[in-house]
PANUTOR-348922 format. One record per residue (C-alpha): residue in three letters; z, x, y. Coordinates in steps of 0.02 Angstrom, whole numbers, padded with zeros to 5 digits, always signed. Each point is the difference from the previous one (the first is absolute). Example, Ala and Ser with C-alpha at 12.3 -4.5 7.8 and 13.67 -1.06 7.14 Angstrom:
BEGIN
ALA+00390+00615-00225/SER-00033+00069+00172/
This chain:
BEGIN
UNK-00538+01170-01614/UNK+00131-00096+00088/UNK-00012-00208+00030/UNK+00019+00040+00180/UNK-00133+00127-00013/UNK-00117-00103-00108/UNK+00018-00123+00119/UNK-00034+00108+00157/UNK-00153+00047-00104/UNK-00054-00163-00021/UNK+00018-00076+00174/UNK-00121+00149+00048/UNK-00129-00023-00105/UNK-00005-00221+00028/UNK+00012+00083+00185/UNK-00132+00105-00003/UNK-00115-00150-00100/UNK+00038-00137+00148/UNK-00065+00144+00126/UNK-00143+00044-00073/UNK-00036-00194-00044/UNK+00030-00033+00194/UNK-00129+00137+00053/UNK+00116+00092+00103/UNK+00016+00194+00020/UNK+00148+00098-00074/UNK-00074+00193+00050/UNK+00103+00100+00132/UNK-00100+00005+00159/UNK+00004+00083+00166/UNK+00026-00147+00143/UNK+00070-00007+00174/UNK+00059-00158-00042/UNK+00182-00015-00071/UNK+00174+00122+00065/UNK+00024+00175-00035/UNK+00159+00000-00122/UNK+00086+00152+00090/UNK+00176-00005-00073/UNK-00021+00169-00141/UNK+00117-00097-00109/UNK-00108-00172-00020/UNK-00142+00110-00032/UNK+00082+00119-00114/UNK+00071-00162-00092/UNK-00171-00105-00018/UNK-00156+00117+00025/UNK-00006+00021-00205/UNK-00068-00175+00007/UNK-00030-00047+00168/UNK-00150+00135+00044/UNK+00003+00069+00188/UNK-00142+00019+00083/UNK-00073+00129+00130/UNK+00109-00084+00158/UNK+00168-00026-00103/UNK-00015-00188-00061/UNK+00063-00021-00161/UNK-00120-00141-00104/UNK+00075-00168-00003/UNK+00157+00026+00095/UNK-00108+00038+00170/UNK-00074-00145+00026/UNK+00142-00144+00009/UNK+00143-00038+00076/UNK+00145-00101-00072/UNK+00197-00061+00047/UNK+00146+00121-00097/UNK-00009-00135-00118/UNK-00191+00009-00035/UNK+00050+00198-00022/UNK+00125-00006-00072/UNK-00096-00108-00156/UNK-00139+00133+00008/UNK+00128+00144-00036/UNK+00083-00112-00147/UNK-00169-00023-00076/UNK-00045+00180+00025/UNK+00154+00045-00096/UNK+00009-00093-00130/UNK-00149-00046-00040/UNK-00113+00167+00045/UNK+00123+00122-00028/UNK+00038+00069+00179/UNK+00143+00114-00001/UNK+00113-00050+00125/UNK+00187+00002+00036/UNK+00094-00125+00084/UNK+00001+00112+00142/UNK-00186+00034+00014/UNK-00022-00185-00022/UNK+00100-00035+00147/UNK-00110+00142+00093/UNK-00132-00081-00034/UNK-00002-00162+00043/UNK+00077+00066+00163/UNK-00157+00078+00041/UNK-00109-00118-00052/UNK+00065-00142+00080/UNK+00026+00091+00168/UNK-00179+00071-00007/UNK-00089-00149-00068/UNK+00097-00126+00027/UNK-00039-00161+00107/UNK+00038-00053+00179/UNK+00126-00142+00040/UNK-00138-00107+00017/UNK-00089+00024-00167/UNK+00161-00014-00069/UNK+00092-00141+00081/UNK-00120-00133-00092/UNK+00034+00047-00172/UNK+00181+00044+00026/UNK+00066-00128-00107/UNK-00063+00091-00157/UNK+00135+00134+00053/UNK+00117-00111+00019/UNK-00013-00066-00157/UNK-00012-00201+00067/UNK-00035-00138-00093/UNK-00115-00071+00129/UNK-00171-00116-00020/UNK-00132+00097+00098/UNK-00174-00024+00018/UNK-00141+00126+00036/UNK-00104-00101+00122/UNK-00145+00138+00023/UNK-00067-00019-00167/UNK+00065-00142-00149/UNK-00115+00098-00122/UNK+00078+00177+00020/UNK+00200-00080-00004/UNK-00080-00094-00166/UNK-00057+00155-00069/UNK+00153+00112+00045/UNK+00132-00158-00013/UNK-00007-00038-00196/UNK+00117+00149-00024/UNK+00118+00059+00154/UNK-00011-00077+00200/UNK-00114+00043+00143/UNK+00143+00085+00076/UNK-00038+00155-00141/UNK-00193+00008+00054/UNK+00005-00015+00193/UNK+00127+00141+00031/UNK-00135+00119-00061/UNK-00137+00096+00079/UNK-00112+00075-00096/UNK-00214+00064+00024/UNK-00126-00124-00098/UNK+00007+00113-00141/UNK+00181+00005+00003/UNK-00002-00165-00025/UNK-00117+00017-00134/UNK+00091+00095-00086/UNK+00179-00106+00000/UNK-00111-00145-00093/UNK-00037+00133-00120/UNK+00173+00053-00023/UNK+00022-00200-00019/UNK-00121-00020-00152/UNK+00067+00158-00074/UNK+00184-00020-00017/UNK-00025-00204-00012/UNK-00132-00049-00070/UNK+00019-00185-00019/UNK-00030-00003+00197/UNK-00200+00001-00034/UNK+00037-00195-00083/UNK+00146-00039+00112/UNK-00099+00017+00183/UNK-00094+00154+00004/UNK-00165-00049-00087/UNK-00089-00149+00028/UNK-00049-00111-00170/UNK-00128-00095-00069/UNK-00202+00015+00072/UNK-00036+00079+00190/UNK+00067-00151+00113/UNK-00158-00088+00088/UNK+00051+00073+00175/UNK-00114+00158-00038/UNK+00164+00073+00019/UNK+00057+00101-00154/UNK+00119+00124+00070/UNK+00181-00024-00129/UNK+00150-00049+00115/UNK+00066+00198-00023/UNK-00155+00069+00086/UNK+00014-00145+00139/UNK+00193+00063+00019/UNK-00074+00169+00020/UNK-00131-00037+00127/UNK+00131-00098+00087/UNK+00157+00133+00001/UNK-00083+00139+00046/UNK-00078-00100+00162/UNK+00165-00070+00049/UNK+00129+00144-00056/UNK-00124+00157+00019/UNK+00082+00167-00024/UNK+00007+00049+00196/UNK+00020-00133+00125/UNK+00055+00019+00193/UNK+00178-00060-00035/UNK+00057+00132-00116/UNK-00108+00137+00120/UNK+00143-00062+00157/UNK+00149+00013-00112/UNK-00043+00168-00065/UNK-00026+00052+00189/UNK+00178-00050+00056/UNK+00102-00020-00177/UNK+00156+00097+00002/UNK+00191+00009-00095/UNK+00073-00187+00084/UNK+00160+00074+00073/UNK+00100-00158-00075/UNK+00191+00100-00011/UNK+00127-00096+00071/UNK+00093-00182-00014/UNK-00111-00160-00019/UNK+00046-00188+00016/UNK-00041-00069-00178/UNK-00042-00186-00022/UNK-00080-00089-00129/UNK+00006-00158-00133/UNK+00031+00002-00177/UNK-00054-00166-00114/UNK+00151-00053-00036/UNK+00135+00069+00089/UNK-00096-00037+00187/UNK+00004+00107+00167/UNK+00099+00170+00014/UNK+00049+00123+00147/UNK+00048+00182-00003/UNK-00028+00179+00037/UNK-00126+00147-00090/UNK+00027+00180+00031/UNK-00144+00128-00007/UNK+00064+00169-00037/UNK-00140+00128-00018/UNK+00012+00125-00149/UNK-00012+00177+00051/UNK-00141+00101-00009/UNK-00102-00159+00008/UNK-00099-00094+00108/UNK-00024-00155-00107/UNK+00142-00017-00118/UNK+00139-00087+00053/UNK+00181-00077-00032/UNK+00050-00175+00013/UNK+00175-00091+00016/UNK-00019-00196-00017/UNK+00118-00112+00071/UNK-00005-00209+00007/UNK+00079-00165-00019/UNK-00070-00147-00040/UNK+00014-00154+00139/UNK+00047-00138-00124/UNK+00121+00073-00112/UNK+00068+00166+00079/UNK-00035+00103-00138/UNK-00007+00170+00059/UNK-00122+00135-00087/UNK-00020+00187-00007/UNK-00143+00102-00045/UNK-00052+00171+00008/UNK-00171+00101-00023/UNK-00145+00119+00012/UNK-00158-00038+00067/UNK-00170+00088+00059/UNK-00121-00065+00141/UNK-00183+00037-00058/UNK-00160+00009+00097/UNK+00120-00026+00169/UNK+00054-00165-00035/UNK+00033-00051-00187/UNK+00172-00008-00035/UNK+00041+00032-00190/UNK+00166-00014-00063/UNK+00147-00034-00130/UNK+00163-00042+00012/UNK+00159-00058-00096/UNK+00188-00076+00015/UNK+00132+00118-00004/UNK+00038+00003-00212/UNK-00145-00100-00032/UNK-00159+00058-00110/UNK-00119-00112+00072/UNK-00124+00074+00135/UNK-00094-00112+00105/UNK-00168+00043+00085/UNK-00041-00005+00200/UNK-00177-00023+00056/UNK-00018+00006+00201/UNK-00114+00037+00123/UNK+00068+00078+00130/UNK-00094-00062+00151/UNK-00070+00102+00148/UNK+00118+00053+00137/UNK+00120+00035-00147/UNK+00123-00135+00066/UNK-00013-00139-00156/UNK-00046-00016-00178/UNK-00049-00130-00116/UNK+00011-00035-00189/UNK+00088-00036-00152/UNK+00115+00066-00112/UNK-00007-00043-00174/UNK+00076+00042-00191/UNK-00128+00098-00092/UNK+00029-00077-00144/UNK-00005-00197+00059/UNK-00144+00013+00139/UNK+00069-00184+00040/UNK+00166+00038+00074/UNK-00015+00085+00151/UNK+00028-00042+00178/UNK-00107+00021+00181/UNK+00067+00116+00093/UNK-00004+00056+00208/UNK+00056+00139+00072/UNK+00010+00033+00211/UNK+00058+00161+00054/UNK+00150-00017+00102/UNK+00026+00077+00193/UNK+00140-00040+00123/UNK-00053-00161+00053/UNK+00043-00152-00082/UNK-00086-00091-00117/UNK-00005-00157-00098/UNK-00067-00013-00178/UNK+00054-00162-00061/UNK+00115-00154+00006/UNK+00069-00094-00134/UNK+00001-00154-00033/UNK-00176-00041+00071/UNK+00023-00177+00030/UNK+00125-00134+00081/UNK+00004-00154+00005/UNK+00022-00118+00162/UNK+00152-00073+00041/UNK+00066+00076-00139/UNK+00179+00063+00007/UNK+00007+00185+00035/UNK-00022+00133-00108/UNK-00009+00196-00018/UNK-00174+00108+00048/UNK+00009+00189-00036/UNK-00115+00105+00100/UNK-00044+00164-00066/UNK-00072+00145+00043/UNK+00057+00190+00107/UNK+00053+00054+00144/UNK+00110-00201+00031/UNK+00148+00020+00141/UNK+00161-00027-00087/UNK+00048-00080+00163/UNK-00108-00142-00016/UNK+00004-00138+00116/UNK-00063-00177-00061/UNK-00076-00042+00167/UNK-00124+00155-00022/UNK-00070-00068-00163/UNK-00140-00130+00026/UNK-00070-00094-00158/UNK-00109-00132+00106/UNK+00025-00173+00064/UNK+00106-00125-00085/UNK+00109+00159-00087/UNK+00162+00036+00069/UNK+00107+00163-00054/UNK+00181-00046-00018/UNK+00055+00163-00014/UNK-00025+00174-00074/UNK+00115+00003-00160/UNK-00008+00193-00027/UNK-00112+00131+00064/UNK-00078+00186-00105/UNK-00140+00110+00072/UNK-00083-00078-00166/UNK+00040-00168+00010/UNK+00079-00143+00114/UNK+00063-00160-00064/UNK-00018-00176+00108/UNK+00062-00162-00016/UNK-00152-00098+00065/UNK-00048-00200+00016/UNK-00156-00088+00028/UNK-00002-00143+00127/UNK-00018-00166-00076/UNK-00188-00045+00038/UNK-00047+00187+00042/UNK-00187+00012-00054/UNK-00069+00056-00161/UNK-00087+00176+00015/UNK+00052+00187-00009/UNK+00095+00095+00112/UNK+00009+00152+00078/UNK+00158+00114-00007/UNK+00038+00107+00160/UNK+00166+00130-00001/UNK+00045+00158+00068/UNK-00181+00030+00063/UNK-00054-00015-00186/UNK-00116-00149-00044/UNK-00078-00097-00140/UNK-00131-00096-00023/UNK+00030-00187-00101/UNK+00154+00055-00055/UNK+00088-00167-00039/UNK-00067-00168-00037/UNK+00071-00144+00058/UNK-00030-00188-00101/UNK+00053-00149-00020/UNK-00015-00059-00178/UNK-00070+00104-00161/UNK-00169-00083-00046/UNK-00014+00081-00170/UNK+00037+00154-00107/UNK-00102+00105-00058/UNK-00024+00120-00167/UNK-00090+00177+00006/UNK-00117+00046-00074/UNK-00064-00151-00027/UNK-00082+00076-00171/UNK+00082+00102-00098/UNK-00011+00104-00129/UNK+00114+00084-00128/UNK-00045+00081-00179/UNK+00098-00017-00173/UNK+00058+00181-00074/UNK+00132+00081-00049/UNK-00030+00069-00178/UNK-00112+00117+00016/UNK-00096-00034+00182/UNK+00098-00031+00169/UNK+00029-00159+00069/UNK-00061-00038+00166/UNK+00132-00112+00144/UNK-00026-00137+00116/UNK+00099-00014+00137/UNK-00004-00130+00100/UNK+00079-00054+00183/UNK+00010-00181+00076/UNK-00018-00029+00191/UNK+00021-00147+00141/UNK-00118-00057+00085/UNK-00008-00110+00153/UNK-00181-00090+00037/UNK-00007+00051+00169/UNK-00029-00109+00163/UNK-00150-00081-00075/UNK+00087-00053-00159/UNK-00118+00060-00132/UNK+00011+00095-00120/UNK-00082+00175-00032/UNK-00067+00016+00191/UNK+00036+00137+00108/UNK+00126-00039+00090/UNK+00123-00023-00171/UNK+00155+00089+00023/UNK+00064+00111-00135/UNK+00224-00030+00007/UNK-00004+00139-00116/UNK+00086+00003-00170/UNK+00101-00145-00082/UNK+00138-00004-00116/UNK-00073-00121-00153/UNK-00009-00041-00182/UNK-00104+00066-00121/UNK-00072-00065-00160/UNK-00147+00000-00098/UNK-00098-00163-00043/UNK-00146-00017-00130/UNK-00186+00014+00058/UNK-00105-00133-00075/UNK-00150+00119-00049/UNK+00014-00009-00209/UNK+00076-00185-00071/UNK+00156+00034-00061/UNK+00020+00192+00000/UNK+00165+00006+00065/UNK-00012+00147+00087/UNK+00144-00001+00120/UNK+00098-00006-00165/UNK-00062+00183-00036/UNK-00086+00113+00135/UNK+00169+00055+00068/UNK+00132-00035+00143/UNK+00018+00001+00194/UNK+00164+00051+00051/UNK+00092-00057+00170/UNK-00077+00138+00107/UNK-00188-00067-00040/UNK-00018+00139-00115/UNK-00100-00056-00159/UNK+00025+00102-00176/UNK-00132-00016-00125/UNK+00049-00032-00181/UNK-00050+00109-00127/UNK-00164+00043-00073/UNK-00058-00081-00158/UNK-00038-00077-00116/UNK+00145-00126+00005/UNK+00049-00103-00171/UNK+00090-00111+00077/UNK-00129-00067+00113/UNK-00151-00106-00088/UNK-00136+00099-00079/UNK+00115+00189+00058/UNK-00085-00028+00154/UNK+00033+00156+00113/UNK+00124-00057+00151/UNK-00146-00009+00128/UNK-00037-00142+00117/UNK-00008-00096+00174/UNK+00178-00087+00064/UNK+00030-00060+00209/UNK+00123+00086+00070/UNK+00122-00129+00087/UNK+00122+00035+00154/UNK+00106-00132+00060/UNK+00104+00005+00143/UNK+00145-00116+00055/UNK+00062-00021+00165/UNK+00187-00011+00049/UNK+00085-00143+00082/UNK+00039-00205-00038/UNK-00191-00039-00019/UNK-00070+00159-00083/UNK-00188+00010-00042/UNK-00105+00094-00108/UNK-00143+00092-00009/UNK-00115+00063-00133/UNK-00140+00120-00030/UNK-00081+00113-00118/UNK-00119+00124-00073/UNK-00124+00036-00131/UNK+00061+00125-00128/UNK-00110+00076-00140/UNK+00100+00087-00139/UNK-00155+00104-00068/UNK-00001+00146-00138/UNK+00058+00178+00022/UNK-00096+00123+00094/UNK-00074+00095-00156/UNK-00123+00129+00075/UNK+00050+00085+00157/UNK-00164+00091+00068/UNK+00068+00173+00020/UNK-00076+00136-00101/UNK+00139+00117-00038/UNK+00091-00153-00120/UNK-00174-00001-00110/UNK+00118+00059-00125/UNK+00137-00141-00008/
């Protein structure tokens, strides 16, 4: 026998002990509950495991609903851990189906999305603290809550829990020591059960109105993109949608954009599909380059924007937030850069960007709001105009408005008169050692002005973001541990924010071959120009922290 097959064998049997120890039913049984599985080629590819009953619903797969991603793990597992016989083909077939027929609606999805998008966000399941504690010890909320399933569906996943990791019983599944005084003596999995199949039951009246009216998004043509990236700041360009024939899904893309600080321009091209009428999947790559980066969107109803990120598959950290608004014949604005001036400063440049600009662009047709003046229009593209602009000495602090060519946009420029304080984001981060034999994990990190606002206080709502800041980075030590000298050994920030983790350890040359792990601020400084130049400091929390060493996806049990 095999090690993969020993192992398959294995996994069934712990499997089959968690079920039966959970008192739930394994039989095949006739149910109106659940959806017919009516592509021949799912059911010709899992009926040897998955019975079918009387009305065409295959056992297990009938009864939940999932994301491609949730799908696509099922398939993995099915195929390298149970022995399904697929080919990359019939993979791709079916998670098609599956995630256009059970799939979820925009709402079910839209709260878990960041778990698609692979962000490293801090979230926090406010219906129930006791289910996220059970389900959070090992992967985020954002897994859990982009799944329907029935109650015994959900039954069964905790089973599938115990079976393939067992330590979960004495991590959060099961209770310890005597039955707690509150008469209650339910363990926290069957609470999370009780729980998950009340909130995120199997049918529910939002996924019943997309089925009605879902249909292919008709999403071919040319889109505005616009977007951030930690690190390098705002960008503006173009996407092209170019259907692939014979399709109603699959598409072509051509990427196109620059980025507002530097000028660096960027090309990209790639293939994507749009699943359950509105999930954009995708992958693209630089002309000569090997590296493929990942888009996640939604594309949102009335098929005129989408929404998401883009991201390296094998770095989930860098990645950027992307925008896309179908174009038409009217103009359009998308963006100005920089965000902020200062006034009675001397004049500067302000790009506009965005489709559909006259080339013949008159200065007394653009209107940026009181106390801004345009001088003049320096040069003029459909894509982008270029201003020289000035803020009145004693206009008022606030956001403005931009007005041209019948295009508009709302807060588009800040004006200010002095930079209060910078900034660092995130405020917390974190990064992980590797390098040897696991991965190392980024930080990136950005550093903004900000100006207090009329009241003059800090962190209020009326703060004004002046958008990114050109500064000085450096790394200080964190007085956690007495003399640990960290900062001497968890790695380096370069000058774009960008922090690299040393090495795994152990490390001789550090006292006691400690590994290179630990906590060190993050420092930006930024000095102003001028006879009298001041300074300004901030920083962040940054905890170096060991390699990721278990990944929790089946189909690496192996590695």
């Amino acid at each position: 026998m095999t090690p993969m097959a020993r192992t398959a064998l294995t996994v069934t049997m712990v499997f089959a002990f968690a079920t039966q120890a959970a008192g739930l039913q394994t039989q095949a049984r006739d149910t109106t509950a659940g959806y017919p599985i009516r592509d021949p080629a799912v059911v010709a590819q899992c009926s040897s495991c998955h019975a079918q009953d009387s009305t065409g619903r295959l056992s297990r797969i009938s009864f939940l609903r999932k994301t491609p991603e949730g799908w696509e793990t099922s398939i993995r597992r099915m195929a390298t851990l149970n022995g399904a016989q697929l080919d990359p083909a019939g993979a791709r077939a079916a998670l098609r189906y599956l995630a256009n027929e059970q799939g979820l609606a925009p709402e079910e999805a839209r709260p878990g999305f960041f778990e698609a998008e692979r962000r490293v966000i801090e979230y926090t399941y406010q219906a129930d603290r006791r289910t996220e504690d059970t389900c959070r010890a090992c992967h985020s909320m954002g897994r859990v809550i982009t799944q329907r399933r029935t109650r015994d569906e959900w039954g069964f996943l905790v089973a599938m829990h115990r079976g393939f990791y067992p330590d979960v019983d004495f991590q959060s599944f099961r209770r310890s020591g005597p039955r707690p005084d509150t008469g209650n003596a339910l363990h926290p999995m069957e609470v999370a059960i009780a729980h998950l199949s009340k909130v995120f039951p199997l049918t529910t009246p939002e996924w019943t109105a997309w089925k009605a009216t879902m249909r292919p998004a008709r999403v071919a043509g040319t889109w505005l993109l616009t977007g951030t990236e930690p690190g390098r700041g705002r960008f503006f360009g173009s996407f092209t949608v170019t259907p692939v024939g014979g399709t109603d899904d699959e598409f072509t893309t051509d990427a196109e954009w620059t980025y507002a600080r530097t000028g660096q321009r960027m090309a990209r091209q790639g293939r994507a599909m749009i699943y359950t009428g509105y999930q954009w999947r995708g992958r693209s790559s630089a002309a000569g380059s090997q590296q493929a980066w990942r888009e996640v969107m939604l594309v949102e109803p009335g098929w005129q924007s989408m929404s998401g990120r883009w991201f390296t598959g094998e770095y989930d950290e860098f990645g950027m937030d992307v925008t896309l608004m179908r174009t038409g014949a009217n103009p359009v604005v998308t963006g100005v850069y920089p965000q902020a001036m200062r006034a009675g400063g001397p004049a500067g440049e302000l790009r506009i960007h965005g489709a559909n600009l006259p080339q013949a662009l008159d200065a007394a047709a653009i209107d940026l709001g009181p106390g801004v003046r345009v001088e003049r229009v320096v040069s003029a593209t459909p894509t982008a105009a270029t201003l020289l602009v000035s803020a009145q000495s004693g206009a008022r602090v606030g956001s403005r408005d931009l007005f041209v060519a019948g295009a508009s946009m709302r807060g588009a420029v800040v004006v200010y008169d002095s930079i209060s304080r910078i900034r660092v984001t995130p405020a917390a981060g974190m990064a992980r050692v590797g390098g040897e034999n696991f991965p190392k994990q980024f930080q990136q990190f950005d550093a903004h002005a900000w100006n207090d606002g009329a009241d003059g206080k800090p962190d209020t709502p009326d703060d004004l973001d002046l958008g990114p800041i050109d500064v000085t980075w450096s790394l200080e030590e964190y007085g956690v541990t007495f003399d640990d000298d960290d900062v001497r050994f968890v790695g380096a920030i370069d000058a774009t924010g960008l922090f690299t983790p040393a090495a795994d350890g152990p490390n001789p040359g550090r006292r006691g071959s400690r590994n290179n792990v630990g906590d060190v601020w993050v420092v930006a400084t930024h000095r102003s120009a001028g006879t009298t130049p001041k300074t300004w400091n901030a920083r962040a929390h940054l905890l170096v922290t060991v390699p990721l060493y278990t990944r929790w996806e089946p189909w690496r049990i192996e590695r």
